[in-house]
C-alpha positions in Angstrom: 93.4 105.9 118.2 90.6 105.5 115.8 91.4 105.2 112.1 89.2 108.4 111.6 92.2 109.8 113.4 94.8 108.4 111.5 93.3 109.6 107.9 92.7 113.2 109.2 95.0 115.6 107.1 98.5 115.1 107.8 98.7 118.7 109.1 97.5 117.6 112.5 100.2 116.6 114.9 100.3 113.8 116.6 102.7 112.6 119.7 102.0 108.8 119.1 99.4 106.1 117.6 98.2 103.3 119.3 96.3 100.5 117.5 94.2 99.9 120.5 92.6 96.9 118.8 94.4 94.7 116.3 93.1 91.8 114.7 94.5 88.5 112.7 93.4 86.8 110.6 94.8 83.7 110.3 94.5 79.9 108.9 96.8 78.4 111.0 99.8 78.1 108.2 102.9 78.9 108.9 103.1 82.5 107.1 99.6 83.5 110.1 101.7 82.0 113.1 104.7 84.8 111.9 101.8 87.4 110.9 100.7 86.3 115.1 104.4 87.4 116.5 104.3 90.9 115.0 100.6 91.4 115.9 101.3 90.5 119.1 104.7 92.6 119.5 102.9 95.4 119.0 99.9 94.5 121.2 102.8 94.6 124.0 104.1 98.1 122.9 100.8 99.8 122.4 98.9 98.0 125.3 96.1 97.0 122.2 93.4 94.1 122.5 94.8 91.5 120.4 92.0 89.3 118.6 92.3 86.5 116.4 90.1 84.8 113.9 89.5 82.0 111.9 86.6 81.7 108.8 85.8 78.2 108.3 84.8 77.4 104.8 82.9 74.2 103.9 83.6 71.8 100.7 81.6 73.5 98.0 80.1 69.6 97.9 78.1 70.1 100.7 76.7 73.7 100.4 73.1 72.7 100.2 73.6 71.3 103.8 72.2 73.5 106.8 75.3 72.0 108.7 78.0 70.5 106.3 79.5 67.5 108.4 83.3 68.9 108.0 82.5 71.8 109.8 82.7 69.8 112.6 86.2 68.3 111.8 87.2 71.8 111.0 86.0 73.6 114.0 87.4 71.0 116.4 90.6 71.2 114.4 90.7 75.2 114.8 89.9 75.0 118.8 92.8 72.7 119.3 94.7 75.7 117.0 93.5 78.7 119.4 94.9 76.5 122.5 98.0 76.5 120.6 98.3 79.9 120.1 97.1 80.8 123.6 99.6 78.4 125.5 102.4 79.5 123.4 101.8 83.0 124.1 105.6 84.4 125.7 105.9 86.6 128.8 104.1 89.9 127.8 102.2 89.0 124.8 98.6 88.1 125.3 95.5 87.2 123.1 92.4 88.5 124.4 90.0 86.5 121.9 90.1 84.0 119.9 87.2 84.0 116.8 85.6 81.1 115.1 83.6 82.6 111.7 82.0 80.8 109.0 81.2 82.2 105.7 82.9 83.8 102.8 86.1 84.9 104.4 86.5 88.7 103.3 82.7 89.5 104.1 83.0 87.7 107.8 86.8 89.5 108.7 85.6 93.1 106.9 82.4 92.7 109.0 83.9 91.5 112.2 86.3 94.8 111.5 83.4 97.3 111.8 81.5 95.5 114.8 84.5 95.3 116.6 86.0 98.7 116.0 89.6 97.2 114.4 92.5 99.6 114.4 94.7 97.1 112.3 94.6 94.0 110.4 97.2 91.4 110.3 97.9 89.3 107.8 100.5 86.6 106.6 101.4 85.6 103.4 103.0 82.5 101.3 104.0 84.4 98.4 103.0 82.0 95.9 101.9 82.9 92.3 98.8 82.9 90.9 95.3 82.8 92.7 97.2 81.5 95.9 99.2 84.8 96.5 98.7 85.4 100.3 97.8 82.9 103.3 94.1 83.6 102.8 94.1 83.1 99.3 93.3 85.1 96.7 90.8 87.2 99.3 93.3 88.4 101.0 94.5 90.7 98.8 90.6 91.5 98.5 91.0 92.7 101.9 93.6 94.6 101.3 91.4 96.9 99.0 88.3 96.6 100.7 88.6 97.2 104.9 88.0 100.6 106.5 91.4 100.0 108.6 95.3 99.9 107.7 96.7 95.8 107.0 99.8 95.1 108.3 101.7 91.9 106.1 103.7 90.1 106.5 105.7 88.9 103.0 107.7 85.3 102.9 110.5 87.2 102.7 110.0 89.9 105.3 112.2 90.2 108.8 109.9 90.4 111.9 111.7 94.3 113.8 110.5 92.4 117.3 112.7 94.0 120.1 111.4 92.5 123.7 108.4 92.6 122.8 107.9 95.8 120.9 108.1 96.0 117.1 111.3 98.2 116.1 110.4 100.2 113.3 113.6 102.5 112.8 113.0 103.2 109.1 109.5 103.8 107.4 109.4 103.9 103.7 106.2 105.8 102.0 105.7 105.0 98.4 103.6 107.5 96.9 102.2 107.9 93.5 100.1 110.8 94.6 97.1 108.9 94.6 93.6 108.8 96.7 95.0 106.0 98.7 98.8 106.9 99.2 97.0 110.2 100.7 95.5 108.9 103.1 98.5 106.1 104.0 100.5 109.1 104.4 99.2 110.4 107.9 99.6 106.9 109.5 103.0 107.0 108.0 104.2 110.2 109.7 102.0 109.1 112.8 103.6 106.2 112.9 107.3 107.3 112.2 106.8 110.1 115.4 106.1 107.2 117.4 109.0 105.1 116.3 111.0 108.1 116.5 111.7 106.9 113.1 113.6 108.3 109.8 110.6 109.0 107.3 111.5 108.3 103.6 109.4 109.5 101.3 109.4 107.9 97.9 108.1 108.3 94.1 109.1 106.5 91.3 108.1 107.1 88.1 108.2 105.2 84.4 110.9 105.3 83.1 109.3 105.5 79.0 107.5 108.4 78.9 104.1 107.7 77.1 103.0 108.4 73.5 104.1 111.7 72.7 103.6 113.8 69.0 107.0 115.5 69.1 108.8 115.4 65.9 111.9 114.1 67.6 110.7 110.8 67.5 111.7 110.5 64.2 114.5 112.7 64.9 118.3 111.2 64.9 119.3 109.6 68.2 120.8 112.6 69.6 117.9 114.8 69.6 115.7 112.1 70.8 118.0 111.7 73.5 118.2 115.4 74.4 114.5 115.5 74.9 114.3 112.0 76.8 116.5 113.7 79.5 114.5 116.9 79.6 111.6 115.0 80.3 113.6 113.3 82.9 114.8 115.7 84.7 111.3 118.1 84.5 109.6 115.1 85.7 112.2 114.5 88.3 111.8 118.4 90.0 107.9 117.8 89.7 107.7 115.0 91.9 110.8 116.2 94.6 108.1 119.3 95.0 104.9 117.3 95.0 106.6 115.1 97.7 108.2 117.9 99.9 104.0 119.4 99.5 102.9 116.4 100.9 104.4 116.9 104.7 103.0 119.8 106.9 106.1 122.4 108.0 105.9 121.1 111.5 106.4 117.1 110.9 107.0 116.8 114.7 109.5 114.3 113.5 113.0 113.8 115.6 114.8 113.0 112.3 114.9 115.0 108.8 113.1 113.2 106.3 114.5 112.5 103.1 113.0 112.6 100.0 113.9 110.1 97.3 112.9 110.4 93.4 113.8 107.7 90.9 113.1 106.2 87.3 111.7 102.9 87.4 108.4 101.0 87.7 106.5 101.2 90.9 107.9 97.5 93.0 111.0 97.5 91.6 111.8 101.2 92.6 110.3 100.9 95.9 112.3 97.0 96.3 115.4 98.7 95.6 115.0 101.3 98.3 114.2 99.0 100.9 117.8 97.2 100.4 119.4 100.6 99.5 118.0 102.4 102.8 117.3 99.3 105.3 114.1 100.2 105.4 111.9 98.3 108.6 108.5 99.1 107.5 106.5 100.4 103.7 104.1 102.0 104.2 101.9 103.1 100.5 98.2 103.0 99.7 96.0 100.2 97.9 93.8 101.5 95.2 90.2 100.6 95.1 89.5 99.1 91.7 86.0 98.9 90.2 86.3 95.1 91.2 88.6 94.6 94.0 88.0 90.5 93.6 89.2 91.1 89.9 92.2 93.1 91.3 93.4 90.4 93.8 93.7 88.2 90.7 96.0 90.4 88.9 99.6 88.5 89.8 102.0 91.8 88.3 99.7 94.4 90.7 102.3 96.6 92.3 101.2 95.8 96.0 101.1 92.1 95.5 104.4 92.3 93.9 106.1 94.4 97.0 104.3 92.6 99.3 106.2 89.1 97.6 109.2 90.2 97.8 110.2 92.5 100.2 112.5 91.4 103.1 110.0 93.4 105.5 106.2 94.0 106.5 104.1 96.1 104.4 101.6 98.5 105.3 98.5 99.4 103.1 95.5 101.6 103.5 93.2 101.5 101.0 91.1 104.5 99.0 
């Protein structure tokens, strides 16, 4: 299935997805070899060619060099890696490439994405603050925003749903805040919850201050500012159950009722404590494209970076 497919409007049914070919990235830490298991499970359950790359980046010391001497240390370094991860391959799990890149890291994987027709990228993280939020560094996150393909990643904190070899996504949480991207994550998420024979949750949370407002009760005694806080509330709370239940087609082709879940709260913290409250397996929300999507991967409180740190599963972002 071709990610064309998978961000066609959501009122097309379909039986199942396949990521027929899934790529990770990966710089041989510890967070990439668990981002390697789940790419790999799924490999097994969708039959996908399973690549794997490396970008080799040279001491800034030796840039004016046509070939900088530790690239040689490094690429040695990384072969030795790939026969690691080929030899430790487990019955039914198989890597059909292995990649050796050098350049900036989220130019060489986006353009390696397009040449080699990438259905998902995979990606693990170390969760540290800062400009050293995911495995990759900072670009990472960059990549997040930037690839024409869905990113599966793994958090620190995030269970692998690995089942004999197939990845056991039972329950799919969609965040939405009924943005560009969140629409088009939302046809993979359905997609993707048909195939898993999955219960879809669908999710918005919304501030809970509403914003500057010229109503008189705001110099008004408690009460009556009260009164009007939970009229806001509640209006706001019927707008968004109806904007989500508008989101899904009237044939989901789903084997389980999806449920439909409103709350008060800023965006990671909502969707954090849904996770817990529902056992969610799998989010699934979009990654909004920013004027400067390097600037945006350096922003530590940005609601995907956030979920992503801390939530005890992988997350799934398509960016718009």
């Amino acid at each position: 299935m071709t990610v064309a497919e998978l961000q066609t409007s959501s009122t097309a049914l379909k039986t199942e997805v396949i990521f027929g070919h899934i790529l990770v990235a990966t710089d041989f830490s510890d967070a990439s070899w668990r981002a390697l298991g789940i790419a790999l499970a799924l490999g097994a359950e969708y039959d996908s060619r399973v690549l794997v790359v490396h970008v080799m980046q040279p001491d800034r010391q030796y840039a004016t060099f046509e070939c900088p001497p530790e690239l040689d240390l490094q690429r040695m370094t990384a072969e030795e890696q790939f026969k690691k991860i080929v030899g430790e391959c487990g019955p039914g799990d198989k890597v059909n490439t292995t990649l050796l890149k050098h350049g900036p890291v989220a130019a060489m994987v986006s353009s390696l994405i397009e040449k080699e027709g990438i259905d998902l990228l995979v990606l693990g993280t170390r969760g540290r603050g800062g400009l050293q939020k995911l495995a990759l560094g900072s670009v990472a996150e960059e990549l997040l925003r930037v690839v024409p393909c869905p990113v599966l990643t793994i958090g620190p904190k995030a269970g692998l749903p690995k089942v004999a070899h197939r990845a056991a996504f039972h329950r799919i949480l969609f965040a939405t805040e009924f943005g560009k991207a969140s629409a088009k994550a939302l046809p993979l998420a359905l997609t993707l919850a048909r195939a898993q024979q999955a219960k879809l949750i669908l999710l918005h949370m919304f501030s809970p201050m509403p914003g500057t407002t010229g109503s008189l009760s705001a110099y008004a005694p408690a009460g009556a500012a009260a009164d009007e806080f939970e009229e806001w509330e509640g209006s706001n709370r019927k707008r968004a159950l109806r904007q989500l239940k508008e989101c899904l087609p009237a044939e989901t082709g789903l084997q389980q009722e999806p449920e439909f879940v409103v709350g008060t709260d800023f965006l990671p913290e909502g969707i954090l404590t849904a996770v817990m409250k529902y056992q969610v397996d799998l989010i699934v929300m979009g990654a909004n494209r920013t004027g400067s999507a390097r600037a945006a991967a350096h922003i530590p409180w940005a609601a995907v970076h956030e979920v992503i740190r801390e939530a005890p599963c992988p997350v799934l972002t398509v960016a718009g």
